[in-house]
C-alpha positions as CSV (number, residue, x, y, z in Angstrom):
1,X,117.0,134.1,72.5
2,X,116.8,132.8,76.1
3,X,113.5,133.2,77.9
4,X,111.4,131.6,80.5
5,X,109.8,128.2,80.6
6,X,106.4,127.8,83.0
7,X,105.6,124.5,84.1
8,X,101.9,124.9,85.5
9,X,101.9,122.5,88.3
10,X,98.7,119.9,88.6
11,X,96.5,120.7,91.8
12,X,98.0,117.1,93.1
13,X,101.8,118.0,93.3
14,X,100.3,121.4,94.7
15,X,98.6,119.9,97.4
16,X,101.9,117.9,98.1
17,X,104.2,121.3,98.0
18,X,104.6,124.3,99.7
19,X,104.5,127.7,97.9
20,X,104.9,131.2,98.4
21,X,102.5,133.7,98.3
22,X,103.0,135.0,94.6
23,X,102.1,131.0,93.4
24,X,104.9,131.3,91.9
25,X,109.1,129.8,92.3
26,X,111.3,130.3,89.3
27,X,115.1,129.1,89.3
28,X,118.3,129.5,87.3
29,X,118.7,127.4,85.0
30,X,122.4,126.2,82.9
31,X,121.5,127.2,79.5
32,X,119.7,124.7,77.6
33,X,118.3,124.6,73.8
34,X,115.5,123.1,72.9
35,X,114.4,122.3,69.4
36,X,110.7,123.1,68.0
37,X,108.2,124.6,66.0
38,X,106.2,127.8,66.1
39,X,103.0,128.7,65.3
40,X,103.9,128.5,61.1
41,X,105.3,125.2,61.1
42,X,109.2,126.2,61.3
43,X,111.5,124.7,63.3
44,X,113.3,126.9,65.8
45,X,115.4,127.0,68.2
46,X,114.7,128.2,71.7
47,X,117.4,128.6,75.0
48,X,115.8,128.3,78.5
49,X,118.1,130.5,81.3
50,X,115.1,129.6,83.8
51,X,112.7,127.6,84.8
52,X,109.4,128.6,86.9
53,X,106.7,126.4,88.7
54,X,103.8,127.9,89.6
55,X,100.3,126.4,91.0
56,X,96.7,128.0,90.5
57,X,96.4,127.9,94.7
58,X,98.4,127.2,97.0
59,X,98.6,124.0,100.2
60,X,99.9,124.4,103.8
61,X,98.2,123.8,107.4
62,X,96.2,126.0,108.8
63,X,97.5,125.1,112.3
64,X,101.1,126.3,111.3
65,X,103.0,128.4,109.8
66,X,104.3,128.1,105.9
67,X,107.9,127.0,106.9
68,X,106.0,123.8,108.5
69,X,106.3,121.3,105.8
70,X,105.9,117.5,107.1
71,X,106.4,115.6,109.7
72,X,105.3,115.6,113.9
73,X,106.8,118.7,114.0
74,X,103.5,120.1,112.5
75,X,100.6,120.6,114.7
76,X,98.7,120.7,111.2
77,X,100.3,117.7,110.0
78,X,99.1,115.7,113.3
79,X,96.0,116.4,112.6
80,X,95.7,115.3,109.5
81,X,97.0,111.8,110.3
82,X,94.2,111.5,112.6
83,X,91.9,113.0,110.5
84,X,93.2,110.8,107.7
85,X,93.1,107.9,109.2
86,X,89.6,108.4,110.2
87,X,88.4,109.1,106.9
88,X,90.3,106.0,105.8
89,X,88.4,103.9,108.4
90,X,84.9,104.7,107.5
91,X,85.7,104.1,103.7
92,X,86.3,100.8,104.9
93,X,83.4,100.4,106.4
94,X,81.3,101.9,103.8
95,X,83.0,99.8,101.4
96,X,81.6,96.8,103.4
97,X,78.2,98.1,104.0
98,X,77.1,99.3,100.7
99,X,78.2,95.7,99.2
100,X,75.5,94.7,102.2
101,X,73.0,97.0,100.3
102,X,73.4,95.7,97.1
103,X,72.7,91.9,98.2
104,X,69.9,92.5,100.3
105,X,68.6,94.9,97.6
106,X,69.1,91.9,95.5
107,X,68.2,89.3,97.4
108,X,65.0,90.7,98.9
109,X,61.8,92.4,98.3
110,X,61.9,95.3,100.8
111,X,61.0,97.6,98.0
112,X,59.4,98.1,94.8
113,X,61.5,97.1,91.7
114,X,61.3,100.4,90.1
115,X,62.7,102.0,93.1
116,X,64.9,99.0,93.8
117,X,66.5,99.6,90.1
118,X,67.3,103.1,91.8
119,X,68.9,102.1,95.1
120,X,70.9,99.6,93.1
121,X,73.3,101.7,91.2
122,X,73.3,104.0,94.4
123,X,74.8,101.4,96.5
124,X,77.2,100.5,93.9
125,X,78.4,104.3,93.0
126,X,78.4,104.8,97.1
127,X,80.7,101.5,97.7
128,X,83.3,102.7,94.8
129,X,83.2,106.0,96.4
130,X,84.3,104.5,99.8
131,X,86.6,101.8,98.0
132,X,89.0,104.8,96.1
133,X,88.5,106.7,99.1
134,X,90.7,104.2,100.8
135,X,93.6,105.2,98.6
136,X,92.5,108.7,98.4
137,X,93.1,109.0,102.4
138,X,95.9,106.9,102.2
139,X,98.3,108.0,99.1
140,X,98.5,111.8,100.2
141,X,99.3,110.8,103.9
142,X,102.0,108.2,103.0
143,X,103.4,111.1,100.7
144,X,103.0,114.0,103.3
145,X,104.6,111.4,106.0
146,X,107.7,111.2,103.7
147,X,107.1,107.2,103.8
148,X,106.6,106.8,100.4
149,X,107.2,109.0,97.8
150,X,106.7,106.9,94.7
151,X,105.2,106.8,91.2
152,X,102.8,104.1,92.1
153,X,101.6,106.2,95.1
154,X,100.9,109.1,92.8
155,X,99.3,107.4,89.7
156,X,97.1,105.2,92.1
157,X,96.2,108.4,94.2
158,X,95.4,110.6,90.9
159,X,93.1,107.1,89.4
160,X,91.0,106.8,92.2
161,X,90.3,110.6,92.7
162,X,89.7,110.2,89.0
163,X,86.9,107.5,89.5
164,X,85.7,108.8,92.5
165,X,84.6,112.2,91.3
166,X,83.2,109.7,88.7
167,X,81.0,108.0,91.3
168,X,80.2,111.0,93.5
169,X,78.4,113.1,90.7
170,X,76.7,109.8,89.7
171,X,75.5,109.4,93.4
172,X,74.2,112.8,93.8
173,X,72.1,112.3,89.9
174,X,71.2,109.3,91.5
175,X,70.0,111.1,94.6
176,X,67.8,113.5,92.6
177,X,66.1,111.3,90.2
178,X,65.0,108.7,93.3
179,X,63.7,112.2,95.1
180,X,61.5,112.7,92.3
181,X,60.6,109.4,91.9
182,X,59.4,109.1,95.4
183,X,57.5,112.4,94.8
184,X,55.8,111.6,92.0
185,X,55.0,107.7,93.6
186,X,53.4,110.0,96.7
187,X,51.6,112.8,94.9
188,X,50.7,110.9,91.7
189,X,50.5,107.5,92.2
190,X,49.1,106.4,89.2
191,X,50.8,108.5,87.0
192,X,54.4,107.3,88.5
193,X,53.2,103.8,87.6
194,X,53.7,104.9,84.1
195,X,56.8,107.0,84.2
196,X,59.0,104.8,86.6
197,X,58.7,101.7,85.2
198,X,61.4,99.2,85.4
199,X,62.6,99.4,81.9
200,X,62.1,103.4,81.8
201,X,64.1,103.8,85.4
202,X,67.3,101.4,84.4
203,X,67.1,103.7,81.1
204,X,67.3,106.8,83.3
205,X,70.3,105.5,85.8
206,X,72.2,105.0,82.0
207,X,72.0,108.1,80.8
208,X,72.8,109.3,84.7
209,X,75.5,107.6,84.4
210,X,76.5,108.7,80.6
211,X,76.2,112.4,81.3
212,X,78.3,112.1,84.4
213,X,81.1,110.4,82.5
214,X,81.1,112.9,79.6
215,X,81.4,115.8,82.8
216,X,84.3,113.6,84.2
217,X,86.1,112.7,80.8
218,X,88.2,116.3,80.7
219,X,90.1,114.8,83.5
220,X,91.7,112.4,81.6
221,X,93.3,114.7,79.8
222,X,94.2,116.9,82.1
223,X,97.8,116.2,83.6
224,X,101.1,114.8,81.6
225,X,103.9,113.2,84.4
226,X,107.7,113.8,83.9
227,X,109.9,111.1,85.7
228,X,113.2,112.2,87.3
229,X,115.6,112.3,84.3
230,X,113.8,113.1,81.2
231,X,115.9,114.9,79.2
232,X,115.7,118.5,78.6
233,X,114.1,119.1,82.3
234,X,115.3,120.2,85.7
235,X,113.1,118.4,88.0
236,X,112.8,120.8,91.5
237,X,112.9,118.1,93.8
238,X,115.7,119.3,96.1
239,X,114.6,122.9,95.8
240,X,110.9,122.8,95.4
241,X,109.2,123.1,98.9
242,X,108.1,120.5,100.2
243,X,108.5,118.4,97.2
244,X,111.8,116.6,97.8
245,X,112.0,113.1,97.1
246,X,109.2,112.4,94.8
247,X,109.6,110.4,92.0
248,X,107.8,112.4,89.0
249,X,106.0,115.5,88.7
250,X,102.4,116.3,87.8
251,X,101.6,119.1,85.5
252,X,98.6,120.4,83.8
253,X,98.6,120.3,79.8
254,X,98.2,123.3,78.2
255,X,94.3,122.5,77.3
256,X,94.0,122.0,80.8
257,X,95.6,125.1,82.3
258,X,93.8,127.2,79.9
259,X,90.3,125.9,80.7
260,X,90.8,125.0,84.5
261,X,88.9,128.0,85.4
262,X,86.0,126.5,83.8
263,X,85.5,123.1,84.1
264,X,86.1,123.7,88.0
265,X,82.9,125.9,87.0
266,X,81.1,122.8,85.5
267,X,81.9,120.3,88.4
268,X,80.3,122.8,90.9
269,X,77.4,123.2,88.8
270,X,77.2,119.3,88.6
271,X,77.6,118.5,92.0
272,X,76.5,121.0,94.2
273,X,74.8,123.9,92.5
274,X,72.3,122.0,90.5
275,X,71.5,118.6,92.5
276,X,71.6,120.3,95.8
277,X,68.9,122.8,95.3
278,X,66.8,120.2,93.9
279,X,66.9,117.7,96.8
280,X,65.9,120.4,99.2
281,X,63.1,121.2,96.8
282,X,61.2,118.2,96.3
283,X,62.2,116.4,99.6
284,X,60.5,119.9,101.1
285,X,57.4,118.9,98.8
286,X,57.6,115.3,99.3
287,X,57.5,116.2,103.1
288,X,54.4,118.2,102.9
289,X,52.5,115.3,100.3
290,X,53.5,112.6,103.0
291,X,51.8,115.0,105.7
292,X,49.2,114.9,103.3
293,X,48.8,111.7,103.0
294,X,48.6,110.5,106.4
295,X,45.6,112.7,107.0
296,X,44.2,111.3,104.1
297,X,44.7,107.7,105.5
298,X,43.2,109.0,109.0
299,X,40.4,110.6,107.7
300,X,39.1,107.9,104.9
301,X,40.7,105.0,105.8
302,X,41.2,103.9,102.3
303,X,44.7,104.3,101.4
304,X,46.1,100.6,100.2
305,X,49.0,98.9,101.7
306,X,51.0,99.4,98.6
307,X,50.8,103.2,99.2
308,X,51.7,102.8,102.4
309,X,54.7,101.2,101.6
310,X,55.8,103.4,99.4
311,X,54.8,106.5,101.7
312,X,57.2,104.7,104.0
313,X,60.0,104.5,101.6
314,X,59.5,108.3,100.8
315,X,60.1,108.7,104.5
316,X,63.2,106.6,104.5
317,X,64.7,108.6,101.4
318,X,63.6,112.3,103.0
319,X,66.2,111.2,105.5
320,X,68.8,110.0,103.0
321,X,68.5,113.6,101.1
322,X,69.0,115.4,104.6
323,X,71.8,113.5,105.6
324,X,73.1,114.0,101.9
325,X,72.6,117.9,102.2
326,X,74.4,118.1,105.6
327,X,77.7,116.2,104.5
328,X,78.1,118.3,101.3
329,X,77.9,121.5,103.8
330,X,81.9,121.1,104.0
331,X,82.9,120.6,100.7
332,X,81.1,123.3,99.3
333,X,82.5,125.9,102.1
334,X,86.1,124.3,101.1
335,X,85.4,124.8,97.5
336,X,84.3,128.4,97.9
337,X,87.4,129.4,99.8
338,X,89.9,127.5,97.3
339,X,87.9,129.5,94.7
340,X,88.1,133.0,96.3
341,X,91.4,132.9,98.0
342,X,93.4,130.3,96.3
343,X,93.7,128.3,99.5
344,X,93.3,124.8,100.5
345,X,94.3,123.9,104.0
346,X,95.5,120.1,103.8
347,X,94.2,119.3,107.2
348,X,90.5,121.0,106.7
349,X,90.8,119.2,103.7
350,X,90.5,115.7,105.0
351,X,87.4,117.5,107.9
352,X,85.7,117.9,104.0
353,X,86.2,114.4,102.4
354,X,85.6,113.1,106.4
355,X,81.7,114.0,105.6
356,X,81.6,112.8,101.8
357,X,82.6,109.4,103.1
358,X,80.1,109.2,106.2
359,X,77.2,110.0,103.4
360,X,78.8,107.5,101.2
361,X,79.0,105.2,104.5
362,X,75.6,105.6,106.2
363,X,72.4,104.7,103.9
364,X,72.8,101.2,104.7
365,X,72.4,102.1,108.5
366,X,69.4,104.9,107.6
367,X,67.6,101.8,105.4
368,X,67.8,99.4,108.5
369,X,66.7,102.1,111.2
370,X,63.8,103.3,108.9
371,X,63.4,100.8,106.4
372,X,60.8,98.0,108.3
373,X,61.1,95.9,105.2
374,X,64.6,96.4,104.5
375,X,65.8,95.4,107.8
376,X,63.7,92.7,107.9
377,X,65.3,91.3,104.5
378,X,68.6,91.7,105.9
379,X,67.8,89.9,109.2
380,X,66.5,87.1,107.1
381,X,69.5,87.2,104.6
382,X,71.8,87.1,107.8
383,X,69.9,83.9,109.1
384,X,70.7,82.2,106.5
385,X,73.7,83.0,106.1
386,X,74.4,82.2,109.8
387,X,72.7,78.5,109.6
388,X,75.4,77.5,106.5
């Protein structure tokens, strides 16, 4: 009996492809028969008259008009070069200045090691994120630019979104546990001696770590790639808008289509709706201890230096959680609308991942400008380095 075969495109090729309204293109297939089993372990046999794509939300510019696919001919498309090559820039340099975190966090004493066991894995989770982001900018824009189409270009685009989402949730875990900390180091001094020890915070950052690659691990099974000329499938690439030329085509397995719905439920939860709330919290009550603080120091005069410094660094971090806050403003409006209309706009897009990388990008300038020690440590890192 002939009937229809659905290939569910992966959000990837959808962001690479143009597609009508309905989410949906079928074509006309030459019959074809296809051998397997059903649901009682019998082998059948099944004849395919047509074949339809279809993608859970649909890509285009929001500068131009859906017949607009590529090229300068797009206003859309203009603007995401720029915008992409901006976003590819400052992953550079956040690439660069987080592995400038990590050896002056290394190198120096600017902060207490508890704390220091903190910054560390944020500097490294921060530099991946700018590192893939370089390919992340890049892949899509040599794709959209019709300069190079390939396998390679795919597979190295889908790994590094892969371990970037990895890195990003582990940031923003990161983020929360150090906000704590500094609350707790603040308000309870003596008390956060005993909970953030050295041994108990690099135990923390592991589990961090563990629970945000158990969140990400549904991603490796999420797509399946057919190359041009399997057999027993009509590859769309001369039809399929927008998609002409590529190489091999990314779908969604069956596990994966049926639960998308959900686990886009669970990274939302993971990295905004949970973390996010919690920064504002406790850098709201870490402001209000610091305040707190200083009019204790002004009144009795007794505060040591080591609480000082570490009312300091609370200071410094307040403006790392703000900053944080700010630049995940973007993604979270961009992940509302592809959630309620099914839209992504490929140049608003790259506006979106534009402010994931400055946040990625900027703590090393936010720990020089308010970080006394810190800068100092890098200034004396940099003599040295300057008098070999």
């Amino acid at each position: 009996m002939a009937k229809t075969k659905y290939i569910h495109l992966h959000h990837l090729s959808c962001f690479l492809s143009n597609f009508p309204a309905n989410f949906t293109i079928c074509f006309d297939d030459e019959l074809r028969t296809t051998i397997g089993m059903d649901e009682y372990g019998n082998f059948v046999n099944t004849t395919f008259n047509s074949t339809c794509y279809d993608c859970l939300w649909r890509s285009f510019y929001i500068f131009d008009d859906e017949t607009c696919l590529l090229g300068a001919a797009c206003v859309g498309f203009n603007i995401l070069t720029t915008l992409a090559l901006i976003f590819i820039l400052i992953c550079i340099i956040g690439t660069f200045t987080n592995i400038l975190t990590v050896i002056v966090l290394s190198k120096g004493t600017s902060c207490a090691p508890s704390l220091a066991a903190l910054l560390f894995p944020l500097a490294v989770c921060d530099g991946v994120t700018s590192f893939t982001g370089i390919m992340i900018g890049g892949g899509p824009l040599l794709a959209l630019a019709n300069m190079n189409r390939s396998t390679a270009v795919l597979r190295m685009t889908y790994i590094s979104l892969a371990i970037g989402y990895f890195t990003r949730t582990t940031s923003m875990f990161l983020a929360v546990i150090i906000t704590v900390e500094r609350y707790c180091v603040v308000a309870k001094p003596l008390k956060a001696k005993e909970w953030f020890t050295v041994h108990k915070t690099k135990r923390i950052v592991i589990i961090a770590n563990v629970i945000s690659l158990i969140a990400q691990l549904p991603r490796c099974f999420d797509s399946k790639w057919t190359s041009v000329g399997d057999k027993g499938r009509v590859l769309p690439h001369h039809i399929l808008p927008g998609y002409d030329g590529y190489s091999c085509l990314i779908e969604y397995t069956d596990f994966a289509y049926e639960f998308y719905d959900k686990y886009c439920e669970l990274y939302f939860v993971l990295d905004f709706l949970l973390p996010l709330p919690t920064l504002v919290l406790f850098n709201y009550l870490l402001y209000r201890e610091v305040g707190l603080s200083n009019n204790n120091r002004k009144m009795l005069r007794i505060t040591s230096a080591s609480q000082q410094s570490e009312v300091k660094a609370a200071k410094m971090f307040a403006v790392v959680v703000i900053v944080l806050v700010l630049c995940h403003i973007p993604p979270i409006v961009s992940h509302g609308i592809i959630g309620i209309y099914g839209l992504i706009h490929r140049d608003i897009a790259y506006f979106s991942i534009i402010t994931i990388a400055i946040n990625s990008a900027i703590n090393f300038v936010i720990y020089c400008a308010f970080g006394k020690a810190f800068r100092n440590d890098f200034k004396e890192l940099f003599r040295k380095f300057i008098k070999m």
